[in-house]
C-alpha positions as YAML, in Angstrom:
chain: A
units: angstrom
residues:
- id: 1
  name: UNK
  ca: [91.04, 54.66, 81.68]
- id: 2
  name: UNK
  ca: [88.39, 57.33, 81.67]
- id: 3
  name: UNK
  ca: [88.75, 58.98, 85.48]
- id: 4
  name: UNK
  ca: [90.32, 62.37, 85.79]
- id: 5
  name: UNK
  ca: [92.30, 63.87, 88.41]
- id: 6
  name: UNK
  ca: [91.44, 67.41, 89.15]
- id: 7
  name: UNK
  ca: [93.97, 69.50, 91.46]
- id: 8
  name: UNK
  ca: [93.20, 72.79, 93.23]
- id: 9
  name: UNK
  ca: [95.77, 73.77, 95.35]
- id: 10
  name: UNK
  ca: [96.52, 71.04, 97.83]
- id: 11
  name: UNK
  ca: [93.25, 68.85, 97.15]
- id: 12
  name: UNK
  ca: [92.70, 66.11, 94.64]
- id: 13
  name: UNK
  ca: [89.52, 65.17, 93.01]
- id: 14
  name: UNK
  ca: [89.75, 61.28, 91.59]
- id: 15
  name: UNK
  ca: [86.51, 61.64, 89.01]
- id: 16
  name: UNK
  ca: [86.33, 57.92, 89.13]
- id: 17
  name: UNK
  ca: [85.21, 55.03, 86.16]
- id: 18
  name: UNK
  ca: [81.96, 53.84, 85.64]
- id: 19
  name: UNK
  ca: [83.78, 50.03, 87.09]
- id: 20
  name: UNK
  ca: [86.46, 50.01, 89.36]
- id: 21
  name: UNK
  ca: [87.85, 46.52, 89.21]
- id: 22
  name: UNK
  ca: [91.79, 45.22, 89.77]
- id: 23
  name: UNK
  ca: [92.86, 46.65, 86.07]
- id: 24
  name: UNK
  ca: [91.43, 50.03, 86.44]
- id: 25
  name: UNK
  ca: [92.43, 49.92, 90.60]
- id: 26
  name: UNK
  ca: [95.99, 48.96, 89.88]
- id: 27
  name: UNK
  ca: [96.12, 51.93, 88.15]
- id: 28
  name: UNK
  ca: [94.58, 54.65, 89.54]
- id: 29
  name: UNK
  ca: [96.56, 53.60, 92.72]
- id: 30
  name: UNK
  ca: [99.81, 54.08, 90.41]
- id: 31
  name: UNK
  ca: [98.71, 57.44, 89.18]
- id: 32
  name: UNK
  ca: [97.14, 58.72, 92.49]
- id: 33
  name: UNK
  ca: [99.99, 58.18, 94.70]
- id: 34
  name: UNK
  ca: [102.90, 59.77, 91.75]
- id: 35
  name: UNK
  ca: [100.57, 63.41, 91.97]
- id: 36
  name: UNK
  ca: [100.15, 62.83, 95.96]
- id: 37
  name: UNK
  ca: [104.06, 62.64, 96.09]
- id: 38
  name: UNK
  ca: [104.59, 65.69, 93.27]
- id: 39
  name: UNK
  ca: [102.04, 67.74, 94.22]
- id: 40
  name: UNK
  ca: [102.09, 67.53, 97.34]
- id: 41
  name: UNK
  ca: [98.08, 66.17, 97.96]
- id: 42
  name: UNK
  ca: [96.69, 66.92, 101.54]
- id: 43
  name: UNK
  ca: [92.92, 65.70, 100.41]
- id: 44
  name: UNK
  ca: [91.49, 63.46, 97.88]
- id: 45
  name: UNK
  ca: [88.53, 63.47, 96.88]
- id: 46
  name: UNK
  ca: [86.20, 60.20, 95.18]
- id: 47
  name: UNK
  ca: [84.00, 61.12, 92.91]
- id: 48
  name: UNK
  ca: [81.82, 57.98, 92.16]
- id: 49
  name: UNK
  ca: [78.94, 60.01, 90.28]
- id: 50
  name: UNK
  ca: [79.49, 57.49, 87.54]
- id: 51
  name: UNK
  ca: [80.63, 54.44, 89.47]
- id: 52
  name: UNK
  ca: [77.93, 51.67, 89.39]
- id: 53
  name: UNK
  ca: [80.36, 48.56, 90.28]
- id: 54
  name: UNK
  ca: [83.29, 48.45, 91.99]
- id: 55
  name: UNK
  ca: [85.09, 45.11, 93.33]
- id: 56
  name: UNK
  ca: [86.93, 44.33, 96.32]
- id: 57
  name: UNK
  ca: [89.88, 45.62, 94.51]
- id: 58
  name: UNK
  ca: [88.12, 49.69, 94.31]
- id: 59
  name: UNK
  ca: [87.63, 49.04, 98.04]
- id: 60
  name: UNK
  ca: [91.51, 47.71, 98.72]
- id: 61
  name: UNK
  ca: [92.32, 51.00, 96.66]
- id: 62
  name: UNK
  ca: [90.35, 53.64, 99.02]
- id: 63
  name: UNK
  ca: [91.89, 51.58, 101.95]
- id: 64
  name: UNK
  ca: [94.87, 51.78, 100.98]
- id: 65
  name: UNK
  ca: [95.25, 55.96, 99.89]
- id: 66
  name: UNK
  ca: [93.37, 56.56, 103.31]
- id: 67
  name: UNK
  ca: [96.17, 55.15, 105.38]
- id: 68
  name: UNK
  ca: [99.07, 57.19, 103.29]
- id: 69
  name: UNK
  ca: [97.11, 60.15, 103.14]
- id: 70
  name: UNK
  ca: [96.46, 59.40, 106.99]
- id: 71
  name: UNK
  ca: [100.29, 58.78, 107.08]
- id: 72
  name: UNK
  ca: [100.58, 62.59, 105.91]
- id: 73
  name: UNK
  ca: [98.52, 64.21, 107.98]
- id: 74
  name: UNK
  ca: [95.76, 64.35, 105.41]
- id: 75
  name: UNK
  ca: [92.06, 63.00, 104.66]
- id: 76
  name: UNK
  ca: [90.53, 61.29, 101.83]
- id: 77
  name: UNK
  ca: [86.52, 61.94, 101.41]
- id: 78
  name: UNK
  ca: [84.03, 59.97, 98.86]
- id: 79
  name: UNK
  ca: [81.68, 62.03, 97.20]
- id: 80
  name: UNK
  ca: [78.74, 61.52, 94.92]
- id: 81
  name: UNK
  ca: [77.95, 57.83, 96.08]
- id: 82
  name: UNK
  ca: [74.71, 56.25, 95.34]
- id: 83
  name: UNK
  ca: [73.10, 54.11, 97.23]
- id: 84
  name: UNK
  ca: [74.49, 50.86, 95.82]
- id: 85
  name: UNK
  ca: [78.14, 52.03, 96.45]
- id: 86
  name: UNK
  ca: [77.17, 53.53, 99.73]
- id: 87
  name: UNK
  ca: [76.15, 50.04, 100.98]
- id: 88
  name: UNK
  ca: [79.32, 48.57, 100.13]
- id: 89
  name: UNK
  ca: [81.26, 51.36, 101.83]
- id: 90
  name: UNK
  ca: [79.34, 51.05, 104.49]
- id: 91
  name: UNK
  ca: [79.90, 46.89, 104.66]
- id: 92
  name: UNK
  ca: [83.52, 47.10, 104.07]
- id: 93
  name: UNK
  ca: [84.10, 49.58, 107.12]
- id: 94
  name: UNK
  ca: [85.07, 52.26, 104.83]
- id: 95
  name: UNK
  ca: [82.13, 54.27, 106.40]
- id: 96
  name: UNK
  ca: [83.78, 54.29, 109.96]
- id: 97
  name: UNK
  ca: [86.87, 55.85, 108.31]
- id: 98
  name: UNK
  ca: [85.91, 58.46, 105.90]
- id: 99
  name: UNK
  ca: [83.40, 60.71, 105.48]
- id: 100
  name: UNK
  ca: [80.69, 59.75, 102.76]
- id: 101
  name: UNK
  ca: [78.67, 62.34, 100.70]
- id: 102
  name: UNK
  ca: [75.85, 62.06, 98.73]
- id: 103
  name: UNK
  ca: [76.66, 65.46, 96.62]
- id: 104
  name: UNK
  ca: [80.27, 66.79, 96.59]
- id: 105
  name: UNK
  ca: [81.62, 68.29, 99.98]
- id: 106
  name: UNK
  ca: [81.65, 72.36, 100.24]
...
């Protein structure tokens, strides 16, 4: 799998796959939530500068850190979406419960 996970401190950048589909999901949601639990993660971050597809599976993954990061007492943010991954945020109510960027947040 080519994404990266990038820690500073207490937040956690997911430098996501050009295709998020059930294989790659299944396993960032494996690898994610072991370095939320060890390094104690407060923020992630999804970087989808190279995304261009992502199934329903990429969407059940967002869901699905949101509510344990929620859980914590934390926030999950996606970052670098174009406009093609934007709309499918934005269909799948993932827009009403994180905030979407078009760059990276400051």
């Amino acid at each position: 799998m080519d994404s990266v996970f990038a820690i500073a401190g207490t937040v956690m950048t997911v430098h996501l796959p050009a295709e998020i589909d059930h294989h790659t999901s299944d396993r960032l949601c494996a690898e994610a939530d072991r370095l939320i639990e060890r390094k104690h993660i407060r923020c992630i971050i999804f970087d989808f500068a190279r995304t261009t597809f992502m199934d329903s599976s990429g969407i059940g993954m967002l869901i699905g850190r949101y509510k344990r990061m929620r859980f914590m007492g934390g926030t999950v943010l996606a970052a670098n979406v174009g406009e093609r991954i934007r709309r499918m945020l934005e269909l799948s109510g993932i827009g009403r419960i994180m905030d979407i960027y078009e760059g990276m947040p400051s």
